[in-house]
C-alpha positions in Angstrom: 113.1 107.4 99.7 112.8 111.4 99.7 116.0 111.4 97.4 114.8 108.6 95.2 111.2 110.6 94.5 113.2 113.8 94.6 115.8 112.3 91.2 112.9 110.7 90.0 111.2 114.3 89.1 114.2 116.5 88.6 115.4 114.0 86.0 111.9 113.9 84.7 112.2 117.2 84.2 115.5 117.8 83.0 114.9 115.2 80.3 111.7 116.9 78.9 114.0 120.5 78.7 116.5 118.3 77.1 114.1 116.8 74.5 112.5 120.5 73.8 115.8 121.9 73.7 116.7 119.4 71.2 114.0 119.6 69.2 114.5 123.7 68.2 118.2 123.7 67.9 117.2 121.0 65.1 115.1 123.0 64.0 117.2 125.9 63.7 119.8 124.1 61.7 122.0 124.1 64.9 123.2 120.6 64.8 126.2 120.5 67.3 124.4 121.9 69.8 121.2 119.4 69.0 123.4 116.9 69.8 124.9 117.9 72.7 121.0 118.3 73.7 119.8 114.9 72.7 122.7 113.3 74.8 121.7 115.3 77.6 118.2 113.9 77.2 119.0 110.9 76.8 121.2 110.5 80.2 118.7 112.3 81.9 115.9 110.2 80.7 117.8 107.0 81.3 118.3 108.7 85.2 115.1 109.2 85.7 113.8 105.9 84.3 116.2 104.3 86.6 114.9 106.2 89.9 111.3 105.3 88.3 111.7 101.6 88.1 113.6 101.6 91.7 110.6 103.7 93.4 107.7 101.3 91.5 109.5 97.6 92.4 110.4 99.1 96.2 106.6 99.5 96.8 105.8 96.4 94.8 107.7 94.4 97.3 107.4 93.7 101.2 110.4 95.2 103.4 112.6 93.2 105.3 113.9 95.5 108.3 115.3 92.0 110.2 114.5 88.0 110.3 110.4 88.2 110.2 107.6 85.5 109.6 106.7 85.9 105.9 104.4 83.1 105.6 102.8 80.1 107.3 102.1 76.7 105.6 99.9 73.7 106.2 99.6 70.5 104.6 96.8 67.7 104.6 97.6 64.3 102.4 95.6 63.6 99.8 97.1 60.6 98.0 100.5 58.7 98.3 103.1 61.2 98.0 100.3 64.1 97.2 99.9 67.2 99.4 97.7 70.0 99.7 99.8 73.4 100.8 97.9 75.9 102.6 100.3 79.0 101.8 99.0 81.9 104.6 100.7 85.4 103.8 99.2 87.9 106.3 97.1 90.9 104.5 96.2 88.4 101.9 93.8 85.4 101.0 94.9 81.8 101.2 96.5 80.0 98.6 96.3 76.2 98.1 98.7 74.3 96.1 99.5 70.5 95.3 102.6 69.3 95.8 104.5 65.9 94.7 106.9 64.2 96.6 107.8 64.1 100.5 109.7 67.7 101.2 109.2 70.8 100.0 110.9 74.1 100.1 110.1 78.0 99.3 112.0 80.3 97.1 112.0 84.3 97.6 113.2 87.6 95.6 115.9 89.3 97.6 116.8 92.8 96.9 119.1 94.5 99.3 121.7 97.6 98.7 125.3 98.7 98.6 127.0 101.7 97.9 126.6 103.4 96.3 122.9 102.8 96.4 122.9 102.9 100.5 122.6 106.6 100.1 119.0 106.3 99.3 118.2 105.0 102.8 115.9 102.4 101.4 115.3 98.8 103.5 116.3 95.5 101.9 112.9 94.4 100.2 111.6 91.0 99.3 109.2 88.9 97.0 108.1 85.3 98.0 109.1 83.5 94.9 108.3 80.0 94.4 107.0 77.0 96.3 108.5 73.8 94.8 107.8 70.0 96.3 110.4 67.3 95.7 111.2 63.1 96.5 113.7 62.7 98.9 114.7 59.6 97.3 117.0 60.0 94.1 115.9 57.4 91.8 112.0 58.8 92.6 113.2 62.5 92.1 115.0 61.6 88.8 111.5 59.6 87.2 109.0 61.3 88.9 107.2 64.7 87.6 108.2 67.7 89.8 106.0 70.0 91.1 106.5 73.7 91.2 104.4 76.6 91.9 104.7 80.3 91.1 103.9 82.3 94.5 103.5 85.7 92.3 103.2 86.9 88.9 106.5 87.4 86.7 107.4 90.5 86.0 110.2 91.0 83.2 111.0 94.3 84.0 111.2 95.1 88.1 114.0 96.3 90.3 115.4 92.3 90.8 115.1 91.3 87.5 117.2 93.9 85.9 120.0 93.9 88.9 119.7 90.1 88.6 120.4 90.0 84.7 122.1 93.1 84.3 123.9 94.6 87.5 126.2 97.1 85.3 123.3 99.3 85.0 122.2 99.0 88.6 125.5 99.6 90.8 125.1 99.3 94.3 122.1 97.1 94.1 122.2 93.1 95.1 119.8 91.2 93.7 119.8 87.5 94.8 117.3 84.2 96.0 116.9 83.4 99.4 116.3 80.0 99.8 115.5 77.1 102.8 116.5 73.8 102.9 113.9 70.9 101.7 111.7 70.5 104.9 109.3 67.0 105.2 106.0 67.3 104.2 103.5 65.2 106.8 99.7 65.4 107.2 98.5 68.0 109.2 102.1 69.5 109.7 102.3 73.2 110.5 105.7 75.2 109.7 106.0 78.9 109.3 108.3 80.5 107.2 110.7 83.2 108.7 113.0 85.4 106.3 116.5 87.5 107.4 118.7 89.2 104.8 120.0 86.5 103.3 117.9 83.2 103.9 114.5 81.3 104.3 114.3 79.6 107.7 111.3 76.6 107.9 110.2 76.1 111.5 107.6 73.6 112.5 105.0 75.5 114.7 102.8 71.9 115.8 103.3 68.0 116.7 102.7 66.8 113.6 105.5 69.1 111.9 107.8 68.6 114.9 107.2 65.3 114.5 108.1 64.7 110.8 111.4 66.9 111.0 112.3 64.4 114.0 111.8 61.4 111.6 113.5 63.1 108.9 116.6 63.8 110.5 117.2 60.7 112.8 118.4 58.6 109.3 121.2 61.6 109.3 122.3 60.8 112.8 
């Protein structure tokens, strides 16, 4: 983190001598050199922006240092196929969301690092993503509205977003989703949500949710 704060200003700094430097040798008639300048700013500034936008979306996100609970969910029924979602993220206020359908499943922002990038020392980070509810029967999940639910606020221009769209200009950084598999949705069912490096792992926590996963996977058996 030291050497990410550390580029941040020195770059900062560089490109604002660049810019001035720039700006009297174009002044002076010096042209060749103003160039030379103004592609030295403009490296520098793009540097610095870079470290900028790394340091701002690492604190924006939660780190993951190993497989951790992230969040834990409740449901109650409140119609056929309807469900209320109690989404619990500790440090913050409860959420509620209605989901269609019989299973549901949560989405998160993954950002981990590889060289070269690893020499910054930084954690993987992570960003719960989306909470999304779904019919486990085919014909019903083809006809039937879907249900999804943004878990926090889009933002066009973070760390993921630009590794995600464009990873040439972020080397050594993996942007990817972590994702569980569609867990049944029951009244009263408890699960909480655990995250590693690479996945979301569902676990139900009470009888009801214990319950419902039995049901849902005897068919399979």
């Amino acid at each position: 983190m030291g050497i990410l704060i550390g580029s941040a200003l020195v770059f900062g700094v560089l490109s604002i001598y660049f810019l001035a430097r720039t700006i009297h040798c174009v002044r002076r008639g010096r042209l060749i050199r103003a160039s030379g300048a103004g592609l030295s700013w403009i490296s520098s500034m793009a540097v610095a922006a870079v470290a900028v936008l790394l340091l701002f979306s690492y604190y924006s996100y939660d780190r993951l240092t190993a497989e951790q609970v992230i969040s834990t969910i409740e449901f109650r029924r409140v119609a056929s196929d309807t469900y209320r979602a109690r989404v619990m993220v500790k440090g913050e206020m409860d959420r509620l969301f209605e989901l269609s359908g019989d299973e549901w499943q949560m989405d998160a922002r993954i950002v981990s690092w590889t060289p070269p990038a690893t020499i910054l020392g930084l954690e993987p980070i992570y960003r719960l993503e989306r909470l999304s509810g779904r019919y486990s029967d085919i014909e019903r999940e083809r006809s039937e509205p879907r249900t999804v639910h943004a878990l926090t606020e889009t933002d066009s221009f973070d760390v993921w977003t630009v590794a995600h769209r464009f990873p040439i200009f972020l080397p050594g950084v993996d942007a990817h989703y972590g994702t569980a598999t569609y867990v049944p949705m029951a009244d009263g069912a408890r699960f909480e949500v655990s995250l590693s490096r690479d996945a979301i792992i569902a676990r139900p926590v009470n009888d009801k949710a214990r319950d419902a996963v039995g049901r849902w996977e005897t068919p399979a058996q």
